[in-house]
Residue frames as qw, qx, qy, qz and C-alpha x, y, z in Angstrom:
[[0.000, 0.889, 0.459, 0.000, 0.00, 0.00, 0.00],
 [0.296, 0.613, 0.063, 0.730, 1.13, 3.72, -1.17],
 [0.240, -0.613, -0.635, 0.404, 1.66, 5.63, 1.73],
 [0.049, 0.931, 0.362, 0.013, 0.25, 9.54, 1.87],
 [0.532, 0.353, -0.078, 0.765, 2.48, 11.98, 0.75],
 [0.181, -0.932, -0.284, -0.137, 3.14, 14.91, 2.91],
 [0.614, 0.484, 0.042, 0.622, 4.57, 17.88, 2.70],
 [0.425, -0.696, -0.384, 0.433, 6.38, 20.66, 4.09],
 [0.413, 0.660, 0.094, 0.620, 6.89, 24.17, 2.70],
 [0.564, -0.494, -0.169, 0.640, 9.09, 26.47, 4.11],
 [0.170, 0.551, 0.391, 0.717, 7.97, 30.09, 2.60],
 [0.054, 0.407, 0.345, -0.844, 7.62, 33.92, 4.34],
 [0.149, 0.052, -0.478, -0.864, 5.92, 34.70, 1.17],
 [0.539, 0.136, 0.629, -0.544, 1.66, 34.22, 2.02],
 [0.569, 0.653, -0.303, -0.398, 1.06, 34.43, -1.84],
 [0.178, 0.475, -0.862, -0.010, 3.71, 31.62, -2.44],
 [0.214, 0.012, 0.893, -0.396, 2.21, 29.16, 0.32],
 [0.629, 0.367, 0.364, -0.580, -1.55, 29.87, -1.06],
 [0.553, 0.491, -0.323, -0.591, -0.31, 28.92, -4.38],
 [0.039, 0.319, -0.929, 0.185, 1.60, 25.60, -3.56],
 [0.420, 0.150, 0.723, -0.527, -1.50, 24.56, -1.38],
 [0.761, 0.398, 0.262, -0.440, -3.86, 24.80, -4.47],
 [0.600, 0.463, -0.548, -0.353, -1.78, 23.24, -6.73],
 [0.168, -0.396, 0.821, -0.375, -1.49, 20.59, -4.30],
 [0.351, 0.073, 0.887, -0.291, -4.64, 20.05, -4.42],
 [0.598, 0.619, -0.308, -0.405, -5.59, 20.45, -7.90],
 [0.422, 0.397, -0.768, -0.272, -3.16, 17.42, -8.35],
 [0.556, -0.319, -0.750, 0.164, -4.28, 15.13, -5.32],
 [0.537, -0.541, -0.139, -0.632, -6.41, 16.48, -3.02],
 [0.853, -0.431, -0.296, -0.004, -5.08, 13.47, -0.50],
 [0.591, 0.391, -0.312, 0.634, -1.74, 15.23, -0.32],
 [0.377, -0.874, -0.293, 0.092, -1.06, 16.88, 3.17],
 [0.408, 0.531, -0.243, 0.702, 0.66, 20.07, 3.53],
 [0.434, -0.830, -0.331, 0.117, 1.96, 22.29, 6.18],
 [0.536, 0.730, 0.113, 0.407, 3.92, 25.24, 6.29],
 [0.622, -0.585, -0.210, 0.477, 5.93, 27.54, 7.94],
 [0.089, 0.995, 0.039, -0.030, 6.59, 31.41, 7.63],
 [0.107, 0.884, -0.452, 0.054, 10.63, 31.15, 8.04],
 [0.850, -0.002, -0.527, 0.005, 13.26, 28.88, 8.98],
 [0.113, -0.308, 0.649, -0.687, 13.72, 29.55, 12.50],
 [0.743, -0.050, 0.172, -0.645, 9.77, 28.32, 12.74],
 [0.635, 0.437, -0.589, -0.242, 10.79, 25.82, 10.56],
 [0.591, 0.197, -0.744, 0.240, 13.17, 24.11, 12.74],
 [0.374, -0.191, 0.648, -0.635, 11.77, 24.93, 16.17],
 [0.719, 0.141, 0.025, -0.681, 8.87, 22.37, 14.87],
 [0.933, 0.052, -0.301, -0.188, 10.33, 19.90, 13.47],
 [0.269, 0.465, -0.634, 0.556, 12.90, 19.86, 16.62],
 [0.366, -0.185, 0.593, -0.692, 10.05, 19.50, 19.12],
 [0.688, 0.344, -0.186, -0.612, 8.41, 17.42, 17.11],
 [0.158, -0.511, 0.814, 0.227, 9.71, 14.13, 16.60],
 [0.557, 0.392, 0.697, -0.224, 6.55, 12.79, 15.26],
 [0.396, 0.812, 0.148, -0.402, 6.54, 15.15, 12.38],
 [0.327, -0.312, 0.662, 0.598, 8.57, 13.92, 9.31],
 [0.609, 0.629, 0.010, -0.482, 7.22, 14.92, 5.82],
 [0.845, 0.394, 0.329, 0.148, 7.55, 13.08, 2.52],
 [0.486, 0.432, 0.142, 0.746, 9.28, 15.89, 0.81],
 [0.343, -0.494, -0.091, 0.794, 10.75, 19.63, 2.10],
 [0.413, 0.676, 0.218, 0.570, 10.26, 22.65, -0.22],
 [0.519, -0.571, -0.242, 0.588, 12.31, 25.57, 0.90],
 [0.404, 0.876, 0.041, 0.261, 12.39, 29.11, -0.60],
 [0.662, 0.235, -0.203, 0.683, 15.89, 30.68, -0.78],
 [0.019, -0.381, -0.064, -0.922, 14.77, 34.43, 0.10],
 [0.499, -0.785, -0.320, -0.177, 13.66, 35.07, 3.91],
 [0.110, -0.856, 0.221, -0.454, 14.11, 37.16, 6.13],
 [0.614, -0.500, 0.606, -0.071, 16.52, 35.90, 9.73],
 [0.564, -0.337, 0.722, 0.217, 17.38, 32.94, 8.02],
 [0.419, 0.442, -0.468, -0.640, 18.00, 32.38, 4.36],
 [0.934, -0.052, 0.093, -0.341, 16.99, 29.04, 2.90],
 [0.598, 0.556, -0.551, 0.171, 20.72, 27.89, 2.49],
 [0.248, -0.376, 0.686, -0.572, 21.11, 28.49, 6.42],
 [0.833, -0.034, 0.288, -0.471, 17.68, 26.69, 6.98],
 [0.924, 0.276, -0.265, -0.007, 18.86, 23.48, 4.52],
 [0.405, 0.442, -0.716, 0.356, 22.00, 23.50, 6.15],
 [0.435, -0.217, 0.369, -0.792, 20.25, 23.34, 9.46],
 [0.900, 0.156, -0.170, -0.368, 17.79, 20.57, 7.88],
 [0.646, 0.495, -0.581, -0.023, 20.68, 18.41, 7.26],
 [0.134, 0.572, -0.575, 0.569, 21.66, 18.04, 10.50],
 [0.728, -0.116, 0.458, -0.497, 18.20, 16.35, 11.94],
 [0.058, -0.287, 0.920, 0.261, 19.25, 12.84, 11.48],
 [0.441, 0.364, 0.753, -0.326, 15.51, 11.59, 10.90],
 [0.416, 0.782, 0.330, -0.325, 15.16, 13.37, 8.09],
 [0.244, -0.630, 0.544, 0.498, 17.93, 12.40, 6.28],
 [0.359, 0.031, 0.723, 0.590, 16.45, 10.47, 3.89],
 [0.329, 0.821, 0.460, -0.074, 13.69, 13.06, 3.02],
 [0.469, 0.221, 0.308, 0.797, 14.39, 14.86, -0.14],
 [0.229, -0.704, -0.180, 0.648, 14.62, 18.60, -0.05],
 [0.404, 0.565, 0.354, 0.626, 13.87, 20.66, -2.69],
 [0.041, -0.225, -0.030, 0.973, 14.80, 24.69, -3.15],
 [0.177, 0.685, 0.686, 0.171, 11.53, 25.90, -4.07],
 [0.209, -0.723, -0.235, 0.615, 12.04, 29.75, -5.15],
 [0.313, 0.875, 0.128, -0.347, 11.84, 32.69, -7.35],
 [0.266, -0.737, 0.529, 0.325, 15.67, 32.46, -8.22],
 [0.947, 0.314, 0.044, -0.050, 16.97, 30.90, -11.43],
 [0.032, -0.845, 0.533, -0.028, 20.56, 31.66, -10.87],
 [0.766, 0.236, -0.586, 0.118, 22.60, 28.85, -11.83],
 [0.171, 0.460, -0.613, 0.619, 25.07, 29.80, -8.73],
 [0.623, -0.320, 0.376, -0.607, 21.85, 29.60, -6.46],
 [0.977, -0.037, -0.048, -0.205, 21.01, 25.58, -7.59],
 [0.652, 0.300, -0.616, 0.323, 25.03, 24.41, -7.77],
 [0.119, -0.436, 0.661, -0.599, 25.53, 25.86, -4.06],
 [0.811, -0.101, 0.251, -0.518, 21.75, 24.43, -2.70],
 [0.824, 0.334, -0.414, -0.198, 23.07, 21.37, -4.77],
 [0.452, 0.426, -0.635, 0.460, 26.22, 21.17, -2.78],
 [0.520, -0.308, 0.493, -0.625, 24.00, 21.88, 1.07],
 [0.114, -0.001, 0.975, -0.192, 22.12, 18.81, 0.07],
 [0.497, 0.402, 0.056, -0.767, 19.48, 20.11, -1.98],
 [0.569, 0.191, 0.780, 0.175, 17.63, 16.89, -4.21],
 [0.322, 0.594, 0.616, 0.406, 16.19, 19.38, -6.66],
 [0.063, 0.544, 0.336, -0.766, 15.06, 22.98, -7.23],
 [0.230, 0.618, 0.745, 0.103, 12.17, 24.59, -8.65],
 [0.088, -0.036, -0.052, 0.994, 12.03, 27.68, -9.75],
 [0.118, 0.373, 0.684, -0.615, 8.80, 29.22, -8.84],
 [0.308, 0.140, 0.730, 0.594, 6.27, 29.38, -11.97],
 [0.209, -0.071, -0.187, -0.957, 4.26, 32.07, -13.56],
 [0.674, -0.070, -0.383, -0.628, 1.24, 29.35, -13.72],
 [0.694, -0.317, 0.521, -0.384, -0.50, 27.17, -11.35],
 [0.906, 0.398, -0.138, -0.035, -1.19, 24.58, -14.36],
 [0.600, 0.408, -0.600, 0.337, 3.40, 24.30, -14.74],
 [0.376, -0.389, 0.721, -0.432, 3.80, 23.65, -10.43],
 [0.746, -0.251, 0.515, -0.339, 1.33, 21.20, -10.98],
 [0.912, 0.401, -0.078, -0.039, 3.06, 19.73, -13.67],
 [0.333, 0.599, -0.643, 0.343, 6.31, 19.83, -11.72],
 [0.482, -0.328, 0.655, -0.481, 5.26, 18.63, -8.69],
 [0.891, -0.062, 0.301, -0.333, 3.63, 15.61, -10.35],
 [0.598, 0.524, -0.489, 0.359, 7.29, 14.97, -12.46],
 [0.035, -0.530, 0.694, -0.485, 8.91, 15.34, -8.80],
 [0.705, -0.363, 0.523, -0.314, 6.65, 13.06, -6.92],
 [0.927, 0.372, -0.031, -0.030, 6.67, 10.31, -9.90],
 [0.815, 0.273, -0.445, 0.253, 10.39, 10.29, -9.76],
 [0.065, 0.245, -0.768, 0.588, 10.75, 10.10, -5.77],
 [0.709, -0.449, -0.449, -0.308, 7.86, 8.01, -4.68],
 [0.639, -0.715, -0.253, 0.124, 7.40, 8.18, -0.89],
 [0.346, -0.905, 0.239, 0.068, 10.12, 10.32, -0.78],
 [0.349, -0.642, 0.552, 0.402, 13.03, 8.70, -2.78],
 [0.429, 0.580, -0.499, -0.481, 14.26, 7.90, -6.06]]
């Protein structure tokens, strides 16, 4: 049996998070998200937490206190959640931005699309080639 994907998005941006959520559920409706405004929130949550391990990370580069490089580096470090893949999910197409995130321990990044329609045609390409959470 398939278990339930669920996700975690790591976005200050409300606009960002609202858009994620409906393409979410535009593609599967059984998918669970949850979010978080920064990565300080981020990790205080899934630190106190120890119940709480998502399927898959998205992380925007571009907040405020902690960037999403800090936060992924940060990520890396909770050993439960080493084999959940981490994607950069963010505005940025800078080559420089996906080799570095590549190098933290980033599985993938997305650059953040104009249309709901191309997320949800990335996001079902990403889950299809990491089912439950790996390749």
């Amino acid at each position: 049996m398939k278990s339930p994907i669920s996700c975690f998005l790591i976005d200050d941006d409300e606009d960002d998070q609202e858009i994620f959520l409906l393409a979410l559920r535009k593609l599967d409706a059984s998918i669970a998200c949850s979010c978080a405004d920064n990565g300080v929130d981020a990790l205080l949550r899934l630190r106190q937490d120890e119940a709480f391990k998502p399927t898959y990370i998205f992380l925007d580069l571009n907040m405020p206190g902690m960037n999403g490089k800090q936060c992924l580096t940060e990520l890396k470090k909770i050993a439960r959640l080493q084999h959940t893949p981490i994607f950069i999910y963010s505005t940025s197409s800078d080559m420089r931005d996906r080799v570095e995130a590549e190098k933290l321990g980033a599985e993938g990044f997305l650059t953040k699309p104009a249309q709901v329609s191309t997320l949800i045609n990335q996001l079902s390409q990403l889950f299809l080639n990491y089912p439950n959470g790996r390749a």
